[in-house]
C-alpha positions as CSV (number, residue, x, y, z in Angstrom):
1,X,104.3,145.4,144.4
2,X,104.7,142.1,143.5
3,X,102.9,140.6,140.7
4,X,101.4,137.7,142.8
5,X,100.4,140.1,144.7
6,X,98.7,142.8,141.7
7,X,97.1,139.0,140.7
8,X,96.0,138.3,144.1
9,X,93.8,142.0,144.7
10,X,92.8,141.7,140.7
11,X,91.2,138.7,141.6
12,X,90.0,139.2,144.8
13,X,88.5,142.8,143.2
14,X,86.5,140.3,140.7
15,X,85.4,138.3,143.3
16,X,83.9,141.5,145.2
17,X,82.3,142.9,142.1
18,X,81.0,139.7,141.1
19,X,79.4,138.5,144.6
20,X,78.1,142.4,144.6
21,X,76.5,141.8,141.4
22,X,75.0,139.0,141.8
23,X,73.7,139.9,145.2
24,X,72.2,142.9,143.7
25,X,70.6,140.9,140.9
26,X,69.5,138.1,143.7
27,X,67.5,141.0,145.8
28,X,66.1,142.2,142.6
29,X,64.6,139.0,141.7
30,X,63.7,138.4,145.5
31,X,61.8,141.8,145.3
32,X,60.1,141.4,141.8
33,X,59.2,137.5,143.5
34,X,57.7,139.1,146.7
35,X,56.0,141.4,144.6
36,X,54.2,139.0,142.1
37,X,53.3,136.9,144.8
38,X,51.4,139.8,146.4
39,X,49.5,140.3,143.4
40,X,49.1,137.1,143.0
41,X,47.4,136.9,146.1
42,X,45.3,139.7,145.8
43,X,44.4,138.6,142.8
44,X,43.2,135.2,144.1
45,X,41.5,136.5,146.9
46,X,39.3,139.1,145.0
47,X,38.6,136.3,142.3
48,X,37.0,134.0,145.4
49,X,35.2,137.2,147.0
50,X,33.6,138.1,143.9
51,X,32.4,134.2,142.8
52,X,30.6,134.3,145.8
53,X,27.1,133.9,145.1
54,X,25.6,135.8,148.3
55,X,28.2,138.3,147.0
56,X,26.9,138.9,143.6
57,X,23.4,138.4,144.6
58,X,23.8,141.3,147.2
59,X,25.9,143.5,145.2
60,X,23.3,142.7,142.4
61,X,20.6,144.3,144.6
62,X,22.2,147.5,145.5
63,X,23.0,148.0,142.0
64,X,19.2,147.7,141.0
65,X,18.4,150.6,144.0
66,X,18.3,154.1,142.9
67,X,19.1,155.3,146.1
68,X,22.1,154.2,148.0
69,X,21.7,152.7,151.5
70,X,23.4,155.5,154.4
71,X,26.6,154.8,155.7
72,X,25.1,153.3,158.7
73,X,23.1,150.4,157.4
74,X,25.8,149.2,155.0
75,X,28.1,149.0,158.2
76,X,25.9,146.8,159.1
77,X,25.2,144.7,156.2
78,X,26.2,141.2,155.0
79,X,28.7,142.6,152.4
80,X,31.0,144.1,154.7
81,X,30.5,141.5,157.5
82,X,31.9,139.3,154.7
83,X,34.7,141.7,153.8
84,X,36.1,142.3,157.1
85,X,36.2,138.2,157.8
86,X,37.8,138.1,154.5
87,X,40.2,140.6,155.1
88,X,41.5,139.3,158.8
89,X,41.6,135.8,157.3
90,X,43.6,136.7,154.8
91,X,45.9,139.5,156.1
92,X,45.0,141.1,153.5
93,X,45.2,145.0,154.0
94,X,41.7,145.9,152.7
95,X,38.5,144.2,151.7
96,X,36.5,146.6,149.7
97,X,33.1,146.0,147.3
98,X,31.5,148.6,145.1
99,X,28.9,148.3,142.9
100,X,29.0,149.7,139.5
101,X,29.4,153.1,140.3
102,X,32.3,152.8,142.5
103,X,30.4,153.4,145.6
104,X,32.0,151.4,148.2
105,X,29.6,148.8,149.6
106,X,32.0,147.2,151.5
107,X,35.4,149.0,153.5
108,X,37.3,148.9,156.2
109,X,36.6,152.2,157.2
110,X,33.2,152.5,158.0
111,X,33.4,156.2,157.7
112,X,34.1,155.8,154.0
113,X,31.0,153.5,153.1
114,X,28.6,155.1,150.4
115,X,31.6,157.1,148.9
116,X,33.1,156.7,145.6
117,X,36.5,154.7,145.6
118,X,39.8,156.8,145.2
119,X,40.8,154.6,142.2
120,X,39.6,153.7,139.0
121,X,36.6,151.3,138.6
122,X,36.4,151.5,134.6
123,X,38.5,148.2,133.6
124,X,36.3,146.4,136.1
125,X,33.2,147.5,135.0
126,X,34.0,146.4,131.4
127,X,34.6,143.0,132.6
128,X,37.9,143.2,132.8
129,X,40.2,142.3,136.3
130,X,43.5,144.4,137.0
131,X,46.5,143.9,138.9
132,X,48.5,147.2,139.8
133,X,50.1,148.9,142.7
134,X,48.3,152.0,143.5
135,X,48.0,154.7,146.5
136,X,44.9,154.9,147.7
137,X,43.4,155.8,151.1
138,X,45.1,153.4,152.7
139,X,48.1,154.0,151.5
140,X,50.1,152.8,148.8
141,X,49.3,148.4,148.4
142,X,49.5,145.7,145.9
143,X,46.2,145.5,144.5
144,X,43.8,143.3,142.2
145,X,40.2,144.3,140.6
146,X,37.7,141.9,139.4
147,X,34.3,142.8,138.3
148,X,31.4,141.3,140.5
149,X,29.1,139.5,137.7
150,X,24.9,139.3,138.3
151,X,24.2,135.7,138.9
152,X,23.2,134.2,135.9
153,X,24.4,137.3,134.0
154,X,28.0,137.9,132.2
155,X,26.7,142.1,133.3
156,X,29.5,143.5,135.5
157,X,27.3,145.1,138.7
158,X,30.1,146.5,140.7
159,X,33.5,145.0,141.3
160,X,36.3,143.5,144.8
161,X,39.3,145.0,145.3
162,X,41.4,143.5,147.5
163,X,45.0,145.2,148.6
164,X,48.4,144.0,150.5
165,X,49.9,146.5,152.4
166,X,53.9,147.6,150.7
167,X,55.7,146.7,154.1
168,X,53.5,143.5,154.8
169,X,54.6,142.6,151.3
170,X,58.4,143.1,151.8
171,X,58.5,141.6,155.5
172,X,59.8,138.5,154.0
173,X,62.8,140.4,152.5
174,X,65.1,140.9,155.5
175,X,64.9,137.0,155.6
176,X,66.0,136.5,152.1
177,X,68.4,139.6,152.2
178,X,70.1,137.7,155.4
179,X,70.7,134.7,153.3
180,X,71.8,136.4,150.3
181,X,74.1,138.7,152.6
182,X,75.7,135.2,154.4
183,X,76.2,133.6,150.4
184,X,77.8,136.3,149.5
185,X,80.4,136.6,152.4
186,X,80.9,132.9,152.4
187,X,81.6,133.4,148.3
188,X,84.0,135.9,149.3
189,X,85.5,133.3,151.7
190,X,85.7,130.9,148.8
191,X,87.5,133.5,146.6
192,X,89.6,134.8,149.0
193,X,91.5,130.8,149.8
194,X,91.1,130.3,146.0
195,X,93.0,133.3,145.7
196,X,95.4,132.5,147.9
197,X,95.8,128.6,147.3
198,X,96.7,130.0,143.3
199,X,99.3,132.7,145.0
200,X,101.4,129.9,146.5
201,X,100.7,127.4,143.5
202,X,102.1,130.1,141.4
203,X,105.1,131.3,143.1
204,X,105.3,127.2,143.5
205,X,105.6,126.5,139.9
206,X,107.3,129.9,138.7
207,X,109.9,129.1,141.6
208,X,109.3,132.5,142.8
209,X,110.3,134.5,139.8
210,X,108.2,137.4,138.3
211,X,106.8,137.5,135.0
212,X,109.8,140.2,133.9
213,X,112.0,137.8,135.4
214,X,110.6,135.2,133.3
215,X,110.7,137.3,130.5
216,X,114.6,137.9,131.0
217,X,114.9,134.5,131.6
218,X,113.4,132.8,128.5
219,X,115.4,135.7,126.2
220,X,118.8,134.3,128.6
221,X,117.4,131.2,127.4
222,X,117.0,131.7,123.5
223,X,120.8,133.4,123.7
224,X,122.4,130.5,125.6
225,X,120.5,127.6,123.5
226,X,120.8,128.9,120.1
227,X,123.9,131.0,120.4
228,X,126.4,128.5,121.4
229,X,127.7,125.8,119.2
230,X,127.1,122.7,122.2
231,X,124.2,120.9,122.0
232,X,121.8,121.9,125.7
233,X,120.0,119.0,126.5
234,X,117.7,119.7,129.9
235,X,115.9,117.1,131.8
236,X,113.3,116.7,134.8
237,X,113.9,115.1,138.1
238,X,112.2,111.8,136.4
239,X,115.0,111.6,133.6
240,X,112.6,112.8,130.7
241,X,113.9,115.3,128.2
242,X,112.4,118.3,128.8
243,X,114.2,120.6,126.0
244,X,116.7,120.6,123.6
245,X,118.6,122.9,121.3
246,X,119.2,122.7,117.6
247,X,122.9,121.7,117.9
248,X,121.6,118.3,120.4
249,X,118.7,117.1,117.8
250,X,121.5,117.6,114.9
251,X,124.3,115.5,116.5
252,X,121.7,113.1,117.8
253,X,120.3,113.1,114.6
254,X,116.3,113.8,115.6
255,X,114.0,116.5,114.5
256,X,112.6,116.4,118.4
257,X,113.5,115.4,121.8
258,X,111.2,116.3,124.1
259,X,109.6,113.7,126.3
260,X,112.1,111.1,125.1
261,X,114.9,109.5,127.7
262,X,118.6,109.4,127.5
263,X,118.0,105.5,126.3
264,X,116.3,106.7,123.7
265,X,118.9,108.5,121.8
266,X,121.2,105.0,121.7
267,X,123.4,105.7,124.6
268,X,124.6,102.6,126.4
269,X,123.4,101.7,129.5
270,X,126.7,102.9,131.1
271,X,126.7,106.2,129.7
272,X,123.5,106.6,131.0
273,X,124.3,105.5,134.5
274,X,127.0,107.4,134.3
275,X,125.3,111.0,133.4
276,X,123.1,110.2,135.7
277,X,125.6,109.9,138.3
278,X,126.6,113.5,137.1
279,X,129.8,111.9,135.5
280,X,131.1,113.3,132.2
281,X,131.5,110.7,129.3
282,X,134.3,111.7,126.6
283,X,134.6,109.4,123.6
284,X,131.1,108.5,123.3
285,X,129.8,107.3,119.5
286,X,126.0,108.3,118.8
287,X,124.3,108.5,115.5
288,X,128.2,107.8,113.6
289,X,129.5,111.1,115.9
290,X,132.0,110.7,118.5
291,X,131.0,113.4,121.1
292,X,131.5,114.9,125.0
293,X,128.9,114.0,127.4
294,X,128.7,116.4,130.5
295,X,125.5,116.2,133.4
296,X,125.3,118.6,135.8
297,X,122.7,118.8,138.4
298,X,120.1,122.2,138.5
299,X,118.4,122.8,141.8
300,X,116.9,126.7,143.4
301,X,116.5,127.3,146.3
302,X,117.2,123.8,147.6
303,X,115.0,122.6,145.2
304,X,116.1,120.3,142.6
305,X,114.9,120.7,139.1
306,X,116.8,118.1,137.0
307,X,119.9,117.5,135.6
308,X,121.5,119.6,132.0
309,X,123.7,117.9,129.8
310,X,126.5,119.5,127.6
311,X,126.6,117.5,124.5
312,X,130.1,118.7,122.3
313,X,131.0,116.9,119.2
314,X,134.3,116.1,118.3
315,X,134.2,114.0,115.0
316,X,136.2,116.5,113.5
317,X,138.4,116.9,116.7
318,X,139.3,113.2,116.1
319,X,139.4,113.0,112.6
320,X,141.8,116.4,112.6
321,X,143.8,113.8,115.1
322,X,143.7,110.9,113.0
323,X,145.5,113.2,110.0
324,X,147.9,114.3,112.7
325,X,149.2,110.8,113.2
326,X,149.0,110.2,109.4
327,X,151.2,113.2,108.9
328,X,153.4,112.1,111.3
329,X,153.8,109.1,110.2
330,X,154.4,110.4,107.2
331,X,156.7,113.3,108.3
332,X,159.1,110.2,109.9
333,X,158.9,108.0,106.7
334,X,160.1,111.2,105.0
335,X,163.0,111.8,107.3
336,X,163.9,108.3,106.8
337,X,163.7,108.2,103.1
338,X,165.8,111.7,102.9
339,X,168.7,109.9,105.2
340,X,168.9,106.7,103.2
341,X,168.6,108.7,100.0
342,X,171.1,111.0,100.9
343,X,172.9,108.0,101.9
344,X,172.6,106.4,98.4
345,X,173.6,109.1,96.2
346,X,176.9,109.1,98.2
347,X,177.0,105.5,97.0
348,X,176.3,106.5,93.2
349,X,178.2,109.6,93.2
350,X,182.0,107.5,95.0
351,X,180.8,105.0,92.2
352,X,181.0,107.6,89.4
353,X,184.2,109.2,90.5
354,X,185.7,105.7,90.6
355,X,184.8,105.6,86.6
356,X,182.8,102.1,87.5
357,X,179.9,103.3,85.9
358,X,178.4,100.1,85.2
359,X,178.2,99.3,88.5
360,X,176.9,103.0,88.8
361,X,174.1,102.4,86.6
362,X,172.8,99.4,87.6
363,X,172.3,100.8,91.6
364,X,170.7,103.7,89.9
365,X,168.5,101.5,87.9
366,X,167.7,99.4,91.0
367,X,166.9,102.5,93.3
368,X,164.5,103.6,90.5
369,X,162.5,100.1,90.5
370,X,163.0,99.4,94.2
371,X,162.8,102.9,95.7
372,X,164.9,104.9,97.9
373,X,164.3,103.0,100.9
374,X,164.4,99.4,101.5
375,X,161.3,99.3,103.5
376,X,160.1,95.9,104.8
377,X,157.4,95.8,102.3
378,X,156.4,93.2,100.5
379,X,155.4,94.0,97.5
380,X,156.6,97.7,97.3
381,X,157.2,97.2,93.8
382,X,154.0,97.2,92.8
383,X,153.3,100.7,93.8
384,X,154.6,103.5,91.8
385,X,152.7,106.5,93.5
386,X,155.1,108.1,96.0
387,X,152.9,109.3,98.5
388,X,151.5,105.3,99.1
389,X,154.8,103.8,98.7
390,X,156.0,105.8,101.6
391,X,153.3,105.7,103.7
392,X,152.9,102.0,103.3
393,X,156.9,101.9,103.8
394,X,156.2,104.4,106.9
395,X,153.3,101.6,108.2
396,X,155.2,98.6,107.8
397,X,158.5,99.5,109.3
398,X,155.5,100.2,112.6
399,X,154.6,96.5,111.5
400,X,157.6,95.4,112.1
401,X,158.6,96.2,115.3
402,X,155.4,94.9,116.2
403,X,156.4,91.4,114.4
404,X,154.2,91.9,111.7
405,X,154.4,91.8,108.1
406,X,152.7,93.7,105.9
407,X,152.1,93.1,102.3
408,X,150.8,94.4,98.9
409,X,148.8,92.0,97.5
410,X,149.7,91.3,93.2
411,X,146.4,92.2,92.4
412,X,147.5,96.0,93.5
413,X,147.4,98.5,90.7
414,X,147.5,101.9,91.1
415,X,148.1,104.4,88.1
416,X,147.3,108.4,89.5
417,X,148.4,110.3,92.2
418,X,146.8,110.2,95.4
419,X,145.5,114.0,95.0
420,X,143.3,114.2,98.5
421,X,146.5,113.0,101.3
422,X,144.7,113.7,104.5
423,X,141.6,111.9,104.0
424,X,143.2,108.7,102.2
425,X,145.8,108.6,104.9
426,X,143.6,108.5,107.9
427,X,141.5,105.7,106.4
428,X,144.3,103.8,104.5
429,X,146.1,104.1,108.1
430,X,143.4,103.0,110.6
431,X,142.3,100.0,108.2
432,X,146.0,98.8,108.5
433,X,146.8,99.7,112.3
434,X,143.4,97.9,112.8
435,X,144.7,94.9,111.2
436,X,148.4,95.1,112.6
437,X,146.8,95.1,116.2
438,X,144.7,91.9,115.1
439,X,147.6,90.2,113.5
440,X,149.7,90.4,116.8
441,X,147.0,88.7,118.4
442,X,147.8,85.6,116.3
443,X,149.8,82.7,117.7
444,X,150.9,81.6,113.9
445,X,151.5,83.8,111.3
446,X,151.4,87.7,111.9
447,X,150.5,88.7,108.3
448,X,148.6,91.9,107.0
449,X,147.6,92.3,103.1
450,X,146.9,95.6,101.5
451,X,145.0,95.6,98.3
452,X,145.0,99.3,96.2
453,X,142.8,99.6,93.0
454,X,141.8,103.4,91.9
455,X,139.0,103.9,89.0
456,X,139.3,107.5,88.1
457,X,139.0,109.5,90.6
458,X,138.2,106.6,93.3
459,X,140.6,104.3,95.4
460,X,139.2,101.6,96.5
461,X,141.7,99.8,99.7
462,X,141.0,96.1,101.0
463,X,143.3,95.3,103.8
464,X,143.1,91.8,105.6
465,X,144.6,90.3,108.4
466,X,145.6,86.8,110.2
467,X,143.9,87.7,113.0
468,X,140.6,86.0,115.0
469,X,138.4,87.6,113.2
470,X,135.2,89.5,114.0
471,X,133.0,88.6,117.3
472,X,130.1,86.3,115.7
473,X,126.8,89.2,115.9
474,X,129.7,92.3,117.0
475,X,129.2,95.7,115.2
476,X,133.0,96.3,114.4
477,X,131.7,100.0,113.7
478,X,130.6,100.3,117.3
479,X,131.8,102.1,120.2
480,X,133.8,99.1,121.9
481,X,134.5,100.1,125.6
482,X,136.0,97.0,126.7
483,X,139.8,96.3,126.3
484,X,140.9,93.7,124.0
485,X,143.8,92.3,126.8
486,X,141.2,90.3,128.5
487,X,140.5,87.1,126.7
488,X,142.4,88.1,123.4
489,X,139.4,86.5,121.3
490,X,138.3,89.3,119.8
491,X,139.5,90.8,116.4
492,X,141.5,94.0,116.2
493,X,139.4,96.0,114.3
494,X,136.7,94.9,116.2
495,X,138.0,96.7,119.3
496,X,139.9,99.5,117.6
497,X,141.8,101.8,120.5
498,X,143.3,104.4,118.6
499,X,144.0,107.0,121.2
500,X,142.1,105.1,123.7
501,X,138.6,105.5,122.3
502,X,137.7,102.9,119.8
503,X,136.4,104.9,117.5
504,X,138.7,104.9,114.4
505,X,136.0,102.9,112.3
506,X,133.5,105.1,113.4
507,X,135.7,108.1,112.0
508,X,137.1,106.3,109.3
509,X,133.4,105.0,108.3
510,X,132.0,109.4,108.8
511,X,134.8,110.7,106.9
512,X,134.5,108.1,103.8
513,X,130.6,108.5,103.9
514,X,131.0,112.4,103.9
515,X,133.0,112.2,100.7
516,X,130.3,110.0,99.2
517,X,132.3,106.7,100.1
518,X,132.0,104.0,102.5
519,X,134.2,101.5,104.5
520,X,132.6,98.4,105.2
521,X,133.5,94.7,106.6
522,X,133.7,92.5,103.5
523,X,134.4,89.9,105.6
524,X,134.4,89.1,109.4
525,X,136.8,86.0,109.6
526,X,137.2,83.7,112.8
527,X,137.1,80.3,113.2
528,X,135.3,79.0,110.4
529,X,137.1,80.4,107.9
530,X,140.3,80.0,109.4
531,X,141.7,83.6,108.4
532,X,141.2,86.8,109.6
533,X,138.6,89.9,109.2
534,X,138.7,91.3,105.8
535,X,137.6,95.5,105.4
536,X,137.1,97.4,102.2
537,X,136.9,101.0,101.8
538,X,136.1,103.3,98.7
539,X,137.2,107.2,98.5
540,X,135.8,109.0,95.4
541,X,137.4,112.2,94.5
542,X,140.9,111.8,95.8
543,X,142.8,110.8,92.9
544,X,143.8,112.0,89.7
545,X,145.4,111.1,86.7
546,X,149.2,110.7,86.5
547,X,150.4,112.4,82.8
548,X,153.3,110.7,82.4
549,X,151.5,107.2,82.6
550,X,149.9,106.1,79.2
551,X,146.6,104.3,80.4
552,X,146.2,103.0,76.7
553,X,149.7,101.4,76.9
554,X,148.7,99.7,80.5
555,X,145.3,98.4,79.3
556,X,147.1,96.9,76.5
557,X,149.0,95.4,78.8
558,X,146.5,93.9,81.2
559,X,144.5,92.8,78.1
């Protein structure tokens, strides 16, 4: 059986046993009604008999005779001429006076004048008036007693009993019992569409599943939102977040979701239209993450239910592809530097088998100062760490073939060993593909400047370019969908498309910050200052001291 159904009789069994018990309670009070205003009546009609003053006065004189009248005479006396009008225009059953020895005065049966009463007299006779159903000759009746006083006298001389019959009390009750009977089925009625209206709401709402369904489904629910390393987002047919997972709120960066929009987790306006056009969104920055937007549509049973969207983060997809390039940059700057190398100790060793070893030690002494390499880097002296002379070397023969040149600044000074590769080479390398790309966009000179300071354990890199500059009011850390190509007004770095996404900032800027860094613009450049966009970026814990450099010796120096 169905639990809509199990609901349906549960309810409509409480609606039975409810109307049942109130209809029982309703005739009970209906009875106990009927039954007090019978007494009630009584009562009032034997009060009025027995104020009557021809009435007391009578009764009064039979009680002063020794001798009761016979049968006969009292027939025919005032007291039960006045009883029987009494009792016919009241409807009462009976009528009857005594005096105050409970010989009835007054009866409707004549046969039973001058006899004592079948009930008791004694309460009335002490002055005292009663209210009780009792059996009596005339059956079984709702009756009242009230002593008959001696005018002028507080002396109880006999007493009125007046009496309603038991079925001319209850003839009322069919009446009320039809009414109560046509509230109750009509209650029943009610109970019965109530009963059904909350079957179909419920199967409406639920979507037809069963509370053990429902049960399954919530534990399905738990296990799918909390066991998976995506971030669930679900939303109604209106767009409103209805729930969200743990993974969502942490890559969006909120403690709670619900009953917040799409707009309200800073998504552009086109990513919104677009997952709401059920199209997926790959390369999308939120909250300094780069993550996978994917909508799909939920509907059951033809009925649609809202939309879910898959939210995947792949900062550290992108960043792992960021030191991919740098090590391949670096893995070709290597293979060059081995070839030219290889190349130049042939060149020192024909010298030394020639026995011109002057000449010998002079191109030994200039491959130590210059490098193995004669990269078109300006300024390659200045940087003695090997891993930043070649990558730099690596980076600006790239410049080159673009037409640009890139330079080491003489304020460079760099005395560890870069100890932390990955990380400096995927900053070090977007900052300066950022600027290359900007510095082609220049119609005069295509110049890029690379400044290298380290502190300890900290490298701090400024690299500028001859570029436009930065967009007046443009967050160069932003996702940047547009494509440079189509007014070519816009900074490089501004619009940074490594691998197609713009986000190399945005990675650059997570990965620096992770370390307890930052990359920031020191300067956006344009028109004004007729130069191009200026970017700094600090690294802490990625070098480490060179022993074979005496830092006394070079402070000396600088001093």
């Amino acid at each position: 059986m169905r639990f809509t159904t199990r609901v349906l009789l549960l309810q409509l069994l409480t609606v039975v046993a409810v109307v049942a018990t109130s209809t029982a309670v309703f005739i009970g009070l209906s009875m106990a009604q009927l039954r007090d205003e019978a007494e009630t009546s009584a009562l009032m009609i034997a009060r009025t008999v027995a104020a009557e003053p021809e009435v007391r006065e009578l009764v009064a004189e039979e009680a002063q005779d020794e001798e009761n009248p016979p049968a006969e005479e009292l027939a025919q006396g005032q007291l039960q001429q006045y009883a029987v009008a009494a009792s016919q225009s009241t409807g009462a059953l009976f009528v009857v006076i005594t005096d105050q020895n409970g010989m009835r005065l007054a009866h409707p049966d004549e046969d039973l004048l001058n006899l004592l009463v079948s009930t008791s007299f004694s309460e009335a006779m002490e002055g005292r008036e009663v209210v009780a159903w009792e059996r009596g000759t005339l059956g079984e009746s709702a009756r009242a007693k009230v002593p008959v006083f001696a005018p002028g006298s507080d002396t109880p001389v006999g007493e009125v009993s007046v009496g309603f019959e038991r079925a001319g009390v209850f003839d009322d009750l069919p009446r009320k019992l039809l009414f109560i009977g046509a509230a109750a089925l009509l209650a029943l009625v009610i109970g019965l569409i109530a009963s059904l209206i909350l079957r179909k709401r419920w199967e409406k709402l639920t979507l037809g599943l069963q509370p053990e369904e429902l049960v399954v489904l919530v534990q399905n629910q738990a296990a799918v939102l909390d066991g998976v390393g995506d971030g669930v987002i679900a939303l109604d047919t209106d767009g409103v977040i209805r729930l969200s997972n743990g993974a969502a709120n942490r890559i969006f960066g909120i403690l709670d979701s619900e009953n917040l929009t799409l707009a309200d987790l800073d998504l552009a306006d086109d990513v919104v239209a677009d997952l709401e056009g059920g199209t997926a969104r790959d390369g999308v920055v939120a909250n300094g993450r780069v993550i996978f937007l994917e909508a799909r549509s939920v509907d059951r049973g033809g009925q649609a239910l809202g939309s879910v969207i898959v939210v995947r983060d792949r900062t550290d997809l992108m960043a792992l592809s960021e030191r991919l390039d740098s090590v391949r940059a670096m893995t070709s700057a290597l293979r060059v530097q081995r070839h030219e190398f290889a190349n130049r100790i042939h060149v020192a060793a024909g010298l030394v088998e020639a026995g011109r070893m002057q000449e010998a030690t002079e191109f030994l002494h200039t491959m130590r100062s210059r490098g193995p390499v004669d990269y078109p880097l300006v300024g390659v002296e200045l940087i003695t760490e090997p891993f930043l002379q070649a990558f730099l070397g690596a980076k600006s023969l790239e410049a080159s073939e673009r037409g640009v040149s890139l330079q080491i600044r003489e304020e460079t000074l760099v005395l560890g060993n870069v100890a932390e590769v990955e990380d400096v080479a995927t900053v070090l390398g977007n900052l300066v593909d950022n600027a290359v790309t900007a510095a082609v966009a220049s119609d005069e000179l295509r110049l890029v400047e690379v400044t290298l300071l380290d502190d300890a354990d900290q490298l701090v890199i400024v690299v500028a370019d001859s570029g436009p500059g930065i967009t007046p009011g443009a967050d160069p850390f932003a996702h940047q969908p547009k494509k440079l190509a189509e007014n070519d007004q816009d900074s490089g770095q501004l619009k940074d498309h490594i691998h197609g996404h713009g986000i190399g900032l945005t990675l650059s800027q997570d990965m620096a910050q992770r370390r307890g860094g930052e990359v920031w613009l020191v300067e956006p450049g344009g028109e004004k200052s007729r130069r191009g966009a200026v970017f700094g970026a600090r690294l802490p814990d990625v070098m480490e001291p060179d022993d074979s450099v005496n830092y006394r010796e070079v402070q000396e120096e600088d001093k």
